[in-house]
PDB file of N, CA, C and O in Angstrom:
ATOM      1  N   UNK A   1     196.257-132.022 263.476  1.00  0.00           N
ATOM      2  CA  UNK A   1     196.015-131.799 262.061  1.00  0.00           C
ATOM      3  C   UNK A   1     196.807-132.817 261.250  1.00  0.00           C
ATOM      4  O   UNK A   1     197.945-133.174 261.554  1.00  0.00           O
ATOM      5  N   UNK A   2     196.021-133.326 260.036  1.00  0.00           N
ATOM      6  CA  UNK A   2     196.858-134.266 259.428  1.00  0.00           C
ATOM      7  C   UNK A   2     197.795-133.811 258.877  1.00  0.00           C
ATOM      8  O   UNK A   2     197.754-132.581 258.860  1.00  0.00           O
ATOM      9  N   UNK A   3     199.133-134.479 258.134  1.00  0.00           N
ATOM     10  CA  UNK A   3     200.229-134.255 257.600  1.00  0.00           C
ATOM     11  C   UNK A   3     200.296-134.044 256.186  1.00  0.00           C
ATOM     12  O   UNK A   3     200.805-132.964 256.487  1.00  0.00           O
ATOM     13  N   UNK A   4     200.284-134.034 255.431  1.00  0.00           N
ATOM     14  CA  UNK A   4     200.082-134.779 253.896  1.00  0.00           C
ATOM     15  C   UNK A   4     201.846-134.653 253.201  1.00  0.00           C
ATOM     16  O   UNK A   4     202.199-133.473 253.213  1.00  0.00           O
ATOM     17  N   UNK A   5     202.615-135.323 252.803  1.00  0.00           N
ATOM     18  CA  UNK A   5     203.721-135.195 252.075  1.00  0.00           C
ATOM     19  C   UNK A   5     203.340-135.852 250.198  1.00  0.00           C
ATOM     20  O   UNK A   5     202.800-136.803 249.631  1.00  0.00           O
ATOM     21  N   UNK A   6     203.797-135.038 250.001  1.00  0.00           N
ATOM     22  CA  UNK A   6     203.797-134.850 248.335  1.00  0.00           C
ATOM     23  C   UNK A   6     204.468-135.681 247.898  1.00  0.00           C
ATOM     24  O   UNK A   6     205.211-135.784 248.874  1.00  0.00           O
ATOM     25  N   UNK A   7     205.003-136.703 246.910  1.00  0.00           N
ATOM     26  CA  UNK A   7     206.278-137.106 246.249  1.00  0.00           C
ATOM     27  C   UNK A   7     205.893-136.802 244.671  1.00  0.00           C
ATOM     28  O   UNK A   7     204.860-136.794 244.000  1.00  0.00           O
ATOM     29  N   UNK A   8     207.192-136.575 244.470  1.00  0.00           N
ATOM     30  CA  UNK A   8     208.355-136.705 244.570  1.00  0.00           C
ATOM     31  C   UNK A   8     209.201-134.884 244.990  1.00  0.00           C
ATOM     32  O   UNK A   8     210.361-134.476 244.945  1.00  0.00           O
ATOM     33  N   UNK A   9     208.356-134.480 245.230  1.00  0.00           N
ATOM     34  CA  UNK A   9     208.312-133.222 245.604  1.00  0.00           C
ATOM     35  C   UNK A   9     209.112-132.613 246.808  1.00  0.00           C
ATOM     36  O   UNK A   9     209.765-131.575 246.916  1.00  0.00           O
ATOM     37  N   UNK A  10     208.744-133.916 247.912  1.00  0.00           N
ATOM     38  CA  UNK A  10     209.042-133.739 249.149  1.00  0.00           C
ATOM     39  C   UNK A  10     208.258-132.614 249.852  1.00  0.00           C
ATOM     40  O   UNK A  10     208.480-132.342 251.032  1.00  0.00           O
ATOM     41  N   UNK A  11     207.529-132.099 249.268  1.00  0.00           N
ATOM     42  CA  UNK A  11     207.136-131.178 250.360  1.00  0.00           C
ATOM     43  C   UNK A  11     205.664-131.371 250.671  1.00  0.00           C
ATOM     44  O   UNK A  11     204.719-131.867 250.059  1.00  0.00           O
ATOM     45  N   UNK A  12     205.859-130.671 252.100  1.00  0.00           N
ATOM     46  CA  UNK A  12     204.728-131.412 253.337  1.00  0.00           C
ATOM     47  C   UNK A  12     204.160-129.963 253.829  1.00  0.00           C
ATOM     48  O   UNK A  12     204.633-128.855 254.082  1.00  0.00           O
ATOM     49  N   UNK A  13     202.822-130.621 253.821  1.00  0.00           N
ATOM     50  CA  UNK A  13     201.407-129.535 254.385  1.00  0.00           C
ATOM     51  C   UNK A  13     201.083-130.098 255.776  1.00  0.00           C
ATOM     52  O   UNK A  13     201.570-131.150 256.188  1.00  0.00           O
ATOM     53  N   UNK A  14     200.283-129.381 256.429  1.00  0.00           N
ATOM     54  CA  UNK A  14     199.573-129.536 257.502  1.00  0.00           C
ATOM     55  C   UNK A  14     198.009-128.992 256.882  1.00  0.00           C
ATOM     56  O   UNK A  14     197.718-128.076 256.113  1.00  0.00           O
ATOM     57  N   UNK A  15     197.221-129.971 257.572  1.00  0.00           N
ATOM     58  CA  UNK A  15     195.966-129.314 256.501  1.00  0.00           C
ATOM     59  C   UNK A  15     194.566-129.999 257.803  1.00  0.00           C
ATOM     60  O   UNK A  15     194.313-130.804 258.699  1.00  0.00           O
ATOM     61  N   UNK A  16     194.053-128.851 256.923  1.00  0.00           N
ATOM     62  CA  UNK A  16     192.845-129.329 258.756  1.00  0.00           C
ATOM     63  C   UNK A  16     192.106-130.571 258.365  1.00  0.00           C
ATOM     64  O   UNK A  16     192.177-130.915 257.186  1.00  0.00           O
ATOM     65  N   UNK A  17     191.480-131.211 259.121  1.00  0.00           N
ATOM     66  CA  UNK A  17     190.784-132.634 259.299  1.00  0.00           C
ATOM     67  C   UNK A  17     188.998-132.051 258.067  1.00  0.00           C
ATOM     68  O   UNK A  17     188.067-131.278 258.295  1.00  0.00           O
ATOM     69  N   UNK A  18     189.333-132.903 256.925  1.00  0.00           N
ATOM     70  CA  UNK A  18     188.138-132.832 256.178  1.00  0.00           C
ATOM     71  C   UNK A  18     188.348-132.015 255.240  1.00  0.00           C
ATOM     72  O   UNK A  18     187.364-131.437 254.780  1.00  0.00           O
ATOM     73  N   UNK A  19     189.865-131.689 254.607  1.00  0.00           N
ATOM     74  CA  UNK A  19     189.902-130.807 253.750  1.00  0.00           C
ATOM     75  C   UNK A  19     190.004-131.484 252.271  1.00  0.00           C
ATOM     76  O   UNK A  19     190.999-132.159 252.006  1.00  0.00           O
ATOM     77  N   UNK A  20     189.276-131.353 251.594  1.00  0.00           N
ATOM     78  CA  UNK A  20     189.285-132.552 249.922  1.00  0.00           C
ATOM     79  C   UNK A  20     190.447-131.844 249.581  1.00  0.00           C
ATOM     80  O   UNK A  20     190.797-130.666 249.517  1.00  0.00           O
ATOM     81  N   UNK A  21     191.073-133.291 249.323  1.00  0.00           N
ATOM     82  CA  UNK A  21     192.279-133.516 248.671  1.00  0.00           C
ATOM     83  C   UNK A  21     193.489-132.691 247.264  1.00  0.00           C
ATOM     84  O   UNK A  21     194.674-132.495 246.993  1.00  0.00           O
ATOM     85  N   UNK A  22     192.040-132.464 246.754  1.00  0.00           N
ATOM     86  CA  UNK A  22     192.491-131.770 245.755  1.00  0.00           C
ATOM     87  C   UNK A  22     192.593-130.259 246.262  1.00  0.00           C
ATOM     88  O   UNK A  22     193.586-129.846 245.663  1.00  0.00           O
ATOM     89  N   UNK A  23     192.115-129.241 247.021  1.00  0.00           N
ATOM     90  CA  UNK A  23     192.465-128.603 247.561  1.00  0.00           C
ATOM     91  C   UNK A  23     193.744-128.063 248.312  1.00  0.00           C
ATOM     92  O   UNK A  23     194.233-126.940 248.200  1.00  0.00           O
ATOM     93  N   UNK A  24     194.187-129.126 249.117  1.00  0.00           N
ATOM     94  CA  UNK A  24     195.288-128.907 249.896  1.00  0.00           C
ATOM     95  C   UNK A  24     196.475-129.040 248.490  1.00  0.00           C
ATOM     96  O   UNK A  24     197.569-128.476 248.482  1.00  0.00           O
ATOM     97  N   UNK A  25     196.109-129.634 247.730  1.00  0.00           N
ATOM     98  CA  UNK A  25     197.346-130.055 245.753  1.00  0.00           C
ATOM     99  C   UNK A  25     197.626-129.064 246.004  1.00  0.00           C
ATOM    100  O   UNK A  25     198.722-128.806 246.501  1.00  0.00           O
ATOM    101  N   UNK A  26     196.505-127.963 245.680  1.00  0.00           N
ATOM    102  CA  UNK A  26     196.609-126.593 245.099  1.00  0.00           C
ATOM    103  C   UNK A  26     197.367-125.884 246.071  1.00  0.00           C
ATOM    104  O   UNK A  26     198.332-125.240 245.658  1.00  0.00           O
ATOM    105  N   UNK A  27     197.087-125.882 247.386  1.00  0.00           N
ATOM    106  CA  UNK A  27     197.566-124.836 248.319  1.00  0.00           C
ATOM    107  C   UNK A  27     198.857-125.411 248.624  1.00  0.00           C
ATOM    108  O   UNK A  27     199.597-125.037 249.534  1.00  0.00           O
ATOM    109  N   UNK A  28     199.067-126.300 247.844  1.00  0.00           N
ATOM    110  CA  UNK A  28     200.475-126.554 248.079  1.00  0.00           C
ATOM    111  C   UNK A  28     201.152-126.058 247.144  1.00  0.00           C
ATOM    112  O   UNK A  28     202.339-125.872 247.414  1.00  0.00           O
ATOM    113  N   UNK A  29     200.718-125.702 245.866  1.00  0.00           N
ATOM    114  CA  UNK A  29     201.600-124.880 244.728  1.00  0.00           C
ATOM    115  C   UNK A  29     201.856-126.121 243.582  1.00  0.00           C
ATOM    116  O   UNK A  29     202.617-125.945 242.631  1.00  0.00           O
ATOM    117  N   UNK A  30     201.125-127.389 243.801  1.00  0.00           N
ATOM    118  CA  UNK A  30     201.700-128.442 242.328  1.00  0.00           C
ATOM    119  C   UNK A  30     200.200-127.851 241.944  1.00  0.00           C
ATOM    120  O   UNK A  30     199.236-127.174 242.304  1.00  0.00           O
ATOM    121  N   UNK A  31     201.064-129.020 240.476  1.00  0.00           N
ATOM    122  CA  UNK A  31     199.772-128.531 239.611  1.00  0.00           C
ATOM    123  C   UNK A  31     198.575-129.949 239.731  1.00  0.00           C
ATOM    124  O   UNK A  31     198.824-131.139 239.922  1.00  0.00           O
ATOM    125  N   UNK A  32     197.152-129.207 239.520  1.00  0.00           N
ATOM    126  CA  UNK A  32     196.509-130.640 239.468  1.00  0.00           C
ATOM    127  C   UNK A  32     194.968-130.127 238.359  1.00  0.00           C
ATOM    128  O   UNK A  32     194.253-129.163 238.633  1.00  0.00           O
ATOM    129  N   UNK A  33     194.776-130.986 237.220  1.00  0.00           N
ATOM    130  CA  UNK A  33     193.634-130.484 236.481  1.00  0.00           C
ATOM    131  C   UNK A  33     192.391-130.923 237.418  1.00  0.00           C
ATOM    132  O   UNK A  33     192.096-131.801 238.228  1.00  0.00           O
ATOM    133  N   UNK A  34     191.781-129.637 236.740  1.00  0.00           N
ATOM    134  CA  UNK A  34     190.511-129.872 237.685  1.00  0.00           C
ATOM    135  C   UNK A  34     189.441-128.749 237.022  1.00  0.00           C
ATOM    136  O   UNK A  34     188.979-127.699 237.468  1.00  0.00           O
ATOM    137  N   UNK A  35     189.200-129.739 235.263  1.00  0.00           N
ATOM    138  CA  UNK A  35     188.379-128.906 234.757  1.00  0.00           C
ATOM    139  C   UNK A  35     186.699-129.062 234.922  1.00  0.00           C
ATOM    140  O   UNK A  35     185.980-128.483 234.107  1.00  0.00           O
ATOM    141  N   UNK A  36     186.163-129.795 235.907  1.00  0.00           N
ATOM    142  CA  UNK A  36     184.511-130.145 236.606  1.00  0.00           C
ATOM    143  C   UNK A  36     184.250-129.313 237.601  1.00  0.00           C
ATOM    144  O   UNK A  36     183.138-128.957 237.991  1.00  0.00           O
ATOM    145  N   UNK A  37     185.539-128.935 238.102  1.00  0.00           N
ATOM    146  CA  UNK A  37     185.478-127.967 239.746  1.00  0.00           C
ATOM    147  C   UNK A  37     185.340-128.298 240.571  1.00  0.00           C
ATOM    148  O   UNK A  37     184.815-127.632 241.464  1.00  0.00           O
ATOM    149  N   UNK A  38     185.897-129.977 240.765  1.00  0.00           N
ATOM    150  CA  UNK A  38     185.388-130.832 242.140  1.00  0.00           C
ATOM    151  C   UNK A  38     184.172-131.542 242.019  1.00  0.00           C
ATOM    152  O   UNK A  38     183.527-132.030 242.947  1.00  0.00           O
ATOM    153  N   UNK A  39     183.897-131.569 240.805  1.00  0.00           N
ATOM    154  CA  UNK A  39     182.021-132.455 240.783  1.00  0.00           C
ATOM    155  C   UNK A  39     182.643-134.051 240.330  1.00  0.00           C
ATOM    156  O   UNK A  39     181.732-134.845 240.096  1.00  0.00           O
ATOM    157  N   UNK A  40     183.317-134.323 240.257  1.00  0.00           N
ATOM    158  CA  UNK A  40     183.668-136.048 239.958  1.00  0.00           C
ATOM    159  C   UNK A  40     183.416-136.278 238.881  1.00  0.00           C
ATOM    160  O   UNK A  40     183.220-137.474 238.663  1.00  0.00           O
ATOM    161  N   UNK A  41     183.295-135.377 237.751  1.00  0.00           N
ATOM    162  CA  UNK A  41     183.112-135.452 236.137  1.00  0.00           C
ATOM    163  C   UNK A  41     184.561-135.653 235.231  1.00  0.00           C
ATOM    164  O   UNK A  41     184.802-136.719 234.663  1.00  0.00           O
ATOM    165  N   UNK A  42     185.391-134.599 235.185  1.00  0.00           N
ATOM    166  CA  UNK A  42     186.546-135.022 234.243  1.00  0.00           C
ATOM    167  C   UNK A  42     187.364-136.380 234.566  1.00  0.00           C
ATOM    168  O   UNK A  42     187.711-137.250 233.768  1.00  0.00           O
ATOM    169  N   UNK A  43     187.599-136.308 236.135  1.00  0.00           N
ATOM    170  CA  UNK A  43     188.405-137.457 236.566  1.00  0.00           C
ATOM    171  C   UNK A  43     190.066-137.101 236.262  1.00  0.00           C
ATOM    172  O   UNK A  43     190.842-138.019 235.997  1.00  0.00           O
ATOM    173  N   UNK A  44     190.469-135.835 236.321  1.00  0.00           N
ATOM    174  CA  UNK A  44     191.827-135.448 235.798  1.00  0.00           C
ATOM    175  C   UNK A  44     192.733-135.261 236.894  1.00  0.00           C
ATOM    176  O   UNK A  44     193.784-134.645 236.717  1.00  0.00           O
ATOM    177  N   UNK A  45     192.356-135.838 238.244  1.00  0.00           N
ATOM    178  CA  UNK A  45     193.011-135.532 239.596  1.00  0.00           C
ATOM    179  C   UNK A  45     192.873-136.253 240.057  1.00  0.00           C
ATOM    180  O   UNK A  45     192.296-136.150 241.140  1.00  0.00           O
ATOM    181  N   UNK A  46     193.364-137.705 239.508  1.00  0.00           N
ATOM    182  CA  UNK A  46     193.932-138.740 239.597  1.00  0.00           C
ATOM    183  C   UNK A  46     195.472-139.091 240.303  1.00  0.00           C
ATOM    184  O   UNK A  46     196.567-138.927 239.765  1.00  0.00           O
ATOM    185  N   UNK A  47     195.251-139.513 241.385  1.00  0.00           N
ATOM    186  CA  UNK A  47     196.334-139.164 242.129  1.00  0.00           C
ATOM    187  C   UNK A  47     196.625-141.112 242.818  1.00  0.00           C
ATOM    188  O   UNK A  47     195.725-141.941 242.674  1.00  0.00           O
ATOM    189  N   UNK A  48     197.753-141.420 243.388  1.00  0.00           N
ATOM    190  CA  UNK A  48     198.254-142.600 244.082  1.00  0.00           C
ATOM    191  C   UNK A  48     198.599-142.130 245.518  1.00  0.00           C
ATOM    192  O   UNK A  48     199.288-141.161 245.836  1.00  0.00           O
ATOM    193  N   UNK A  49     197.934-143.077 246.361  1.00  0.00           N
ATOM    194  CA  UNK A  49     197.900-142.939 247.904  1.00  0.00           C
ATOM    195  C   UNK A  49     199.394-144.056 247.817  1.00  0.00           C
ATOM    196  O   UNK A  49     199.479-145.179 247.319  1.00  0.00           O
ATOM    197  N   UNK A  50     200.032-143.545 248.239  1.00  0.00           N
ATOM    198  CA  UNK A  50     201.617-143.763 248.853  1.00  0.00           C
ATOM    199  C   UNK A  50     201.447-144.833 250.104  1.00  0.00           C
ATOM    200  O   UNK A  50     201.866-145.989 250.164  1.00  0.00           O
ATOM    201  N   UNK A  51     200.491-143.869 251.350  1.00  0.00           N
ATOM    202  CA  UNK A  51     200.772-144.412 252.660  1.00  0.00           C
ATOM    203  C   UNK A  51     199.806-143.653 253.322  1.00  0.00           C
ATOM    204  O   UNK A  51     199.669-142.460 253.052  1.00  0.00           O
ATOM    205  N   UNK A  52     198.957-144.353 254.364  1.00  0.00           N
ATOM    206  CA  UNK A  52     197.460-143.518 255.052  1.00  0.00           C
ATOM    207  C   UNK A  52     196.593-144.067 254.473  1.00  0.00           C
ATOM    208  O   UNK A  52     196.663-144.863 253.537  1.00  0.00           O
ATOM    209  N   UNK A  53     195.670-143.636 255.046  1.00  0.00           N
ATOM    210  CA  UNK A  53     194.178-144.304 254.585  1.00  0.00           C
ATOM    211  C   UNK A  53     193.322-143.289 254.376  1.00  0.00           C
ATOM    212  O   UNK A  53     193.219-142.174 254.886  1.00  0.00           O
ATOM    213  N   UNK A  54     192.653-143.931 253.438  1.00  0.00           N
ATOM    214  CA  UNK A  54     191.288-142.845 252.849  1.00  0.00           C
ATOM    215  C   UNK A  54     189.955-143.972 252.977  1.00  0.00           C
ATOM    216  O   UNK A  54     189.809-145.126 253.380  1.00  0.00           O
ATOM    217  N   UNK A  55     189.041-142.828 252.340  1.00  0.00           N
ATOM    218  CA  UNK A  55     187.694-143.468 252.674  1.00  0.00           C
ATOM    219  C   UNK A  55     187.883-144.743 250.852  1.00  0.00           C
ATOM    220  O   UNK A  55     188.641-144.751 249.882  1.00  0.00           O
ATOM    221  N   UNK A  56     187.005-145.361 251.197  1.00  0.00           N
ATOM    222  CA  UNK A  56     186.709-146.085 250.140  1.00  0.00           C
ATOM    223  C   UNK A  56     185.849-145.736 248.875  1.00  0.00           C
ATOM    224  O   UNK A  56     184.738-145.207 248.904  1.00  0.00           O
ATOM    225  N   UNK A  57     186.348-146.009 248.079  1.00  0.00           N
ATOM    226  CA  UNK A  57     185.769-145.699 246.387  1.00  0.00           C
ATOM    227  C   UNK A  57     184.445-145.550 246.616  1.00  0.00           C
ATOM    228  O   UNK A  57     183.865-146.479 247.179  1.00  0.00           O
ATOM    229  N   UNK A  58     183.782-144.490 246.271  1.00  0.00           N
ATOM    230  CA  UNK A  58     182.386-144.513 245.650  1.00  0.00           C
ATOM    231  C   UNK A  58     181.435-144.833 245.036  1.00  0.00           C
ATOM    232  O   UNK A  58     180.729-143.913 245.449  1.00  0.00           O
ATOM    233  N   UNK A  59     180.920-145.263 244.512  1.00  0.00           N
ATOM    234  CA  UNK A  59     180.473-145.806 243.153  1.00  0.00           C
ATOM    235  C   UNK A  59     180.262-144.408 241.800  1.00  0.00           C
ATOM    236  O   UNK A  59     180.463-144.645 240.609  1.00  0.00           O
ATOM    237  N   UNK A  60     179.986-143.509 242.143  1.00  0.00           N
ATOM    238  CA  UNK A  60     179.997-142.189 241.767  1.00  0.00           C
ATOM    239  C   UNK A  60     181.756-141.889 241.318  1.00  0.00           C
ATOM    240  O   UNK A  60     181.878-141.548 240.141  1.00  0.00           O
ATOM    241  N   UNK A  61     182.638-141.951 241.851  1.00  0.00           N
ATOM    242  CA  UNK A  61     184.285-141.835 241.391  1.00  0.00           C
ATOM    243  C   UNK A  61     184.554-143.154 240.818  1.00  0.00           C
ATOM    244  O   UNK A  61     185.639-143.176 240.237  1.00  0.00           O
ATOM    245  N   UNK A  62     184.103-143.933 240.801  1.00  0.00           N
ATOM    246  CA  UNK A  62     184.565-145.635 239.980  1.00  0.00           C
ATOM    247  C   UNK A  62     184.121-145.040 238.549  1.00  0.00           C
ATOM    248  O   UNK A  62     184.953-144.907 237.651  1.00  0.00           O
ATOM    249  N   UNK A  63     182.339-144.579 238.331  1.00  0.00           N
ATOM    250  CA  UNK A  63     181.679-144.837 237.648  1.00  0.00           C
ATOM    251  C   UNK A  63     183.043-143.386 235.948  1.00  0.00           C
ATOM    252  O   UNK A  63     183.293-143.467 234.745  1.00  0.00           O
ATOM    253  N   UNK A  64     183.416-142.323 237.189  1.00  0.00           N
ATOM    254  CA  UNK A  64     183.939-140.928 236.541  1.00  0.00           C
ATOM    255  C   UNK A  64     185.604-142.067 236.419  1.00  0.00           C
ATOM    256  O   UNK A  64     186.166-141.826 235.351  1.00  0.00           O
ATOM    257  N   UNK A  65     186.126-142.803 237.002  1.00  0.00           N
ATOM    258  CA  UNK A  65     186.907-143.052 236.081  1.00  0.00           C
ATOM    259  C   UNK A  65     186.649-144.078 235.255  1.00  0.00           C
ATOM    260  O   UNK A  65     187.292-144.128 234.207  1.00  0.00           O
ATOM    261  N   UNK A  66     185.914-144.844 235.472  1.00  0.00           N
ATOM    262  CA  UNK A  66     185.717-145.658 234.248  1.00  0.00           C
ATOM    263  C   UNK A  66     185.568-145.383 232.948  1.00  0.00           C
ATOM    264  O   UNK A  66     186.011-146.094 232.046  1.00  0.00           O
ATOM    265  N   UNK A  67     184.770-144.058 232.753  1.00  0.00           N
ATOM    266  CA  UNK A  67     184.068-143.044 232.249  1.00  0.00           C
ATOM    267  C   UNK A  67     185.452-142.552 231.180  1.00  0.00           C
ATOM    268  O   UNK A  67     185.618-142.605 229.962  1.00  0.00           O
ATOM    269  N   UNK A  68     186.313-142.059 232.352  1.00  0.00           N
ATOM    270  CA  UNK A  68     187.781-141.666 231.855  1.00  0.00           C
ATOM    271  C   UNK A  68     188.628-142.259 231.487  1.00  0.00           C
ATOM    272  O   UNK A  68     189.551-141.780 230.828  1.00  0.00           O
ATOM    273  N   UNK A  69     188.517-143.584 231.857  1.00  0.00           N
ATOM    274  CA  UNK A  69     190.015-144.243 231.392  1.00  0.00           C
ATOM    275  C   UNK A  69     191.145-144.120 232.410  1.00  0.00           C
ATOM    276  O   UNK A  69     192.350-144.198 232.169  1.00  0.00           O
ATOM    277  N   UNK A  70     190.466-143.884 233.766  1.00  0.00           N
ATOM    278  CA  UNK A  70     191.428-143.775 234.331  1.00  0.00           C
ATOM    279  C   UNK A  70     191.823-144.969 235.437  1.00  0.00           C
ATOM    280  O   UNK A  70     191.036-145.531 236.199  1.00  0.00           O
ATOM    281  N   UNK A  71     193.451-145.228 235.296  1.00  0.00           N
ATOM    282  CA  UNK A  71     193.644-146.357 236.285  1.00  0.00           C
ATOM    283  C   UNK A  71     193.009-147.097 237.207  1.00  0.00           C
ATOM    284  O   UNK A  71     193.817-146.905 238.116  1.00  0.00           O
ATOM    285  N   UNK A  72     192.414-147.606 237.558  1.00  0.00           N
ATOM    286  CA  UNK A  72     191.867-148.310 239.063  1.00  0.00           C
ATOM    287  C   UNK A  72     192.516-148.367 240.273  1.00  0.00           C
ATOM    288  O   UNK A  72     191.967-148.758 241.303  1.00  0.00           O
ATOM    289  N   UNK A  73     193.716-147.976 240.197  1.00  0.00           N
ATOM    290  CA  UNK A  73     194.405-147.967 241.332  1.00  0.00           C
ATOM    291  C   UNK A  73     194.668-146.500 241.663  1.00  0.00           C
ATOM    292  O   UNK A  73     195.114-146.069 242.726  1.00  0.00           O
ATOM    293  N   UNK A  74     194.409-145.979 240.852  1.00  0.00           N
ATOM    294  CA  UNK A  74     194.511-143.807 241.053  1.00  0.00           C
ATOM    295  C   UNK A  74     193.184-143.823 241.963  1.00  0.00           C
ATOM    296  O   UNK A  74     192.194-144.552 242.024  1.00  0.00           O
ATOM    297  N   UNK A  75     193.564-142.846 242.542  1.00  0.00           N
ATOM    298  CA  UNK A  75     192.073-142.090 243.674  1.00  0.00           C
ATOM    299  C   UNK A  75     191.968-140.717 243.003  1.00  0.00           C
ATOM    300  O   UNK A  75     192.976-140.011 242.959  1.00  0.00           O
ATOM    301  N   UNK A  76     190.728-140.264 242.441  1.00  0.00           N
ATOM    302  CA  UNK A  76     190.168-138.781 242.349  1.00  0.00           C
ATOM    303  C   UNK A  76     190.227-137.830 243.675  1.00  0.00           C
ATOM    304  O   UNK A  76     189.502-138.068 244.641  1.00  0.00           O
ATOM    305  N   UNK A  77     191.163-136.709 243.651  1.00  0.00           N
ATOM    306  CA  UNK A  77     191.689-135.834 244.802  1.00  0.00           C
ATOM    307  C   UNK A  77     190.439-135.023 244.768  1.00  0.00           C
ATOM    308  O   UNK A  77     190.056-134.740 245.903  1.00  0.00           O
ATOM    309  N   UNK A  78     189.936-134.715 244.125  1.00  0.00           N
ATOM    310  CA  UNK A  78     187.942-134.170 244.737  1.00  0.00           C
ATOM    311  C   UNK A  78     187.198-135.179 245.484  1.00  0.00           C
ATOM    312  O   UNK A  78     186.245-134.933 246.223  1.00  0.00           O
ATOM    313  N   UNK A  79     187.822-136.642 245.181  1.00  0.00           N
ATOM    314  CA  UNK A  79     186.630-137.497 245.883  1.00  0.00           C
ATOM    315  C   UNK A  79     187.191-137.608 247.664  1.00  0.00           C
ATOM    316  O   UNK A  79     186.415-137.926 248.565  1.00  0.00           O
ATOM    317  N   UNK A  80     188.197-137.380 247.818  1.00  0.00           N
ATOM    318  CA  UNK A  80     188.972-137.366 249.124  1.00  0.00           C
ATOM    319  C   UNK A  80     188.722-136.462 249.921  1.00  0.00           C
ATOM    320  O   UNK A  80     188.734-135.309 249.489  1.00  0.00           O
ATOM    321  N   UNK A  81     188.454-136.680 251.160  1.00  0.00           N
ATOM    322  CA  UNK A  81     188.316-135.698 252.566  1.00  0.00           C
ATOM    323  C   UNK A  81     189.656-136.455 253.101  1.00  0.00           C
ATOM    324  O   UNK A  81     189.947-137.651 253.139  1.00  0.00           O
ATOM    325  N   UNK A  82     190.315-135.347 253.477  1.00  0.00           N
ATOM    326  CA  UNK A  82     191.510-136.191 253.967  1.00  0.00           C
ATOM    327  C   UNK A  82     191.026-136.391 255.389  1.00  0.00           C
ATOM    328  O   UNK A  82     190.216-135.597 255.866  1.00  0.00           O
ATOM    329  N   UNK A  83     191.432-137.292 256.001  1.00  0.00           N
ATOM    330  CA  UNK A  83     191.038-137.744 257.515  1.00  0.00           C
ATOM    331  C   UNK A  83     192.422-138.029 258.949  1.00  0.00           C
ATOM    332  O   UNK A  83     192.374-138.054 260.178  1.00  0.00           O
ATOM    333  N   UNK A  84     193.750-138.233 257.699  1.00  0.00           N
ATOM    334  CA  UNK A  84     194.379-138.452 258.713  1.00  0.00           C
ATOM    335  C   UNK A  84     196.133-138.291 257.771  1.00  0.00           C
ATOM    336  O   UNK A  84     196.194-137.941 256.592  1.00  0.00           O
ATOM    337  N   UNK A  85     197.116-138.563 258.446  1.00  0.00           N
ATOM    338  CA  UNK A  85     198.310-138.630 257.796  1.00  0.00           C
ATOM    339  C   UNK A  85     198.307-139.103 256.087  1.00  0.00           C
ATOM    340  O   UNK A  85     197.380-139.905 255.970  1.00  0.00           O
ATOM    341  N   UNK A  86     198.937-138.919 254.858  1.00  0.00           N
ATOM    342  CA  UNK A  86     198.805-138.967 253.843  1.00  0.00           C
ATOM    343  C   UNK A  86     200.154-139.196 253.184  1.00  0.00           C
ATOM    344  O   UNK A  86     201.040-138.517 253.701  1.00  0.00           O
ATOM    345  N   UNK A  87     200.562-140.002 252.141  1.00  0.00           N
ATOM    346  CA  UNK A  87     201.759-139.779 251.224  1.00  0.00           C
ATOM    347  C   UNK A  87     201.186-140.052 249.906  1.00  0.00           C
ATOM    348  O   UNK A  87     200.802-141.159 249.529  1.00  0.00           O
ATOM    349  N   UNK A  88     201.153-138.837 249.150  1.00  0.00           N
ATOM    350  CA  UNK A  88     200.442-138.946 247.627  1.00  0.00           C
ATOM    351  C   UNK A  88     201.132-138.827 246.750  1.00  0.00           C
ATOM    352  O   UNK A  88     202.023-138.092 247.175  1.00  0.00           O
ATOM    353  N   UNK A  89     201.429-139.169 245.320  1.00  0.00           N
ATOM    354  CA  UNK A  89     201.905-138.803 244.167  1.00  0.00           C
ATOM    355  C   UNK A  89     201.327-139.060 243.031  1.00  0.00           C
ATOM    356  O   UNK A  89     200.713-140.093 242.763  1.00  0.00           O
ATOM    357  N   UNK A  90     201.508-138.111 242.311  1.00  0.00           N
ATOM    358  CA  UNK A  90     200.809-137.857 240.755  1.00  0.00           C
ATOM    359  C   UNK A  90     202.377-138.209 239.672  1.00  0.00           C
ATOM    360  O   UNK A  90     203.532-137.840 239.885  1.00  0.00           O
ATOM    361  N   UNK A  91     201.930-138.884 238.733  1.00  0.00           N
ATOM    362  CA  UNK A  91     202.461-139.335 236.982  1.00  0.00           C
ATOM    363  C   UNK A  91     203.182-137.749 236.803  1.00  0.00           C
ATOM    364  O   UNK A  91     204.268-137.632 236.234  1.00  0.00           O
ATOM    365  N   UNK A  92     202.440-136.571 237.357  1.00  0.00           N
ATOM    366  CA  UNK A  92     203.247-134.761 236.532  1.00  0.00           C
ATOM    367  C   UNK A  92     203.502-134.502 237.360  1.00  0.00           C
ATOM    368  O   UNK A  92     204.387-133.758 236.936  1.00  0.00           O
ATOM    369  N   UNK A  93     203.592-134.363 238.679  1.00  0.00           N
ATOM    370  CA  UNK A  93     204.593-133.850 239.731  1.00  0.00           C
ATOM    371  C   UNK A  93     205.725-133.894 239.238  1.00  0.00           C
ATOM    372  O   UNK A  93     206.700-133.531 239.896  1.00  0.00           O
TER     373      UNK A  93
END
């Protein structure tokens, strides 16, 4: 099972193979907006990959942050299946 560690938080999940990203946020107890419900519309779970690999941008999550204003270098935690080890951090952690 992959790992995922939080910063600046320090604290670390175990989370099963294919679980979207923004999910495991939550079951970890931070906070993360997520007023679309996972549909790639607000773009408010905007998050920075630390360390690990994810799948590559969408054109569908480019198009929702562009949309938003949101960084280019942030990844949308609805657009993520996690696949393997992870180090993430969010701007409100």
């Amino acid at each position: 099972m992959p790992t995922l560690r939080f910063l600046p938080s320090g604290i670390t999940r175990e989370v099963a193979k294919g679980t979207r990203l923004s999910d495991a946020v939550a079951a970890a107890g931070l906070p993360m907006a997520r007023a679309c419900g996972d549909d790639l519309v607000c773009a408010k779970c905007g998050v920075r990959i630390l360390e690990g690999e994810v799948s590559r941008e969408a054109p569908v999550e480019r198009r929702a942050k562009d949309r938003n204003r949101v960084p280019r270098d942030l990844r949308l935690a609805c657009a993520i299946r996690v696949q393997g080890d992870l180090t993430v951090t969010a701007e409100y952690w």
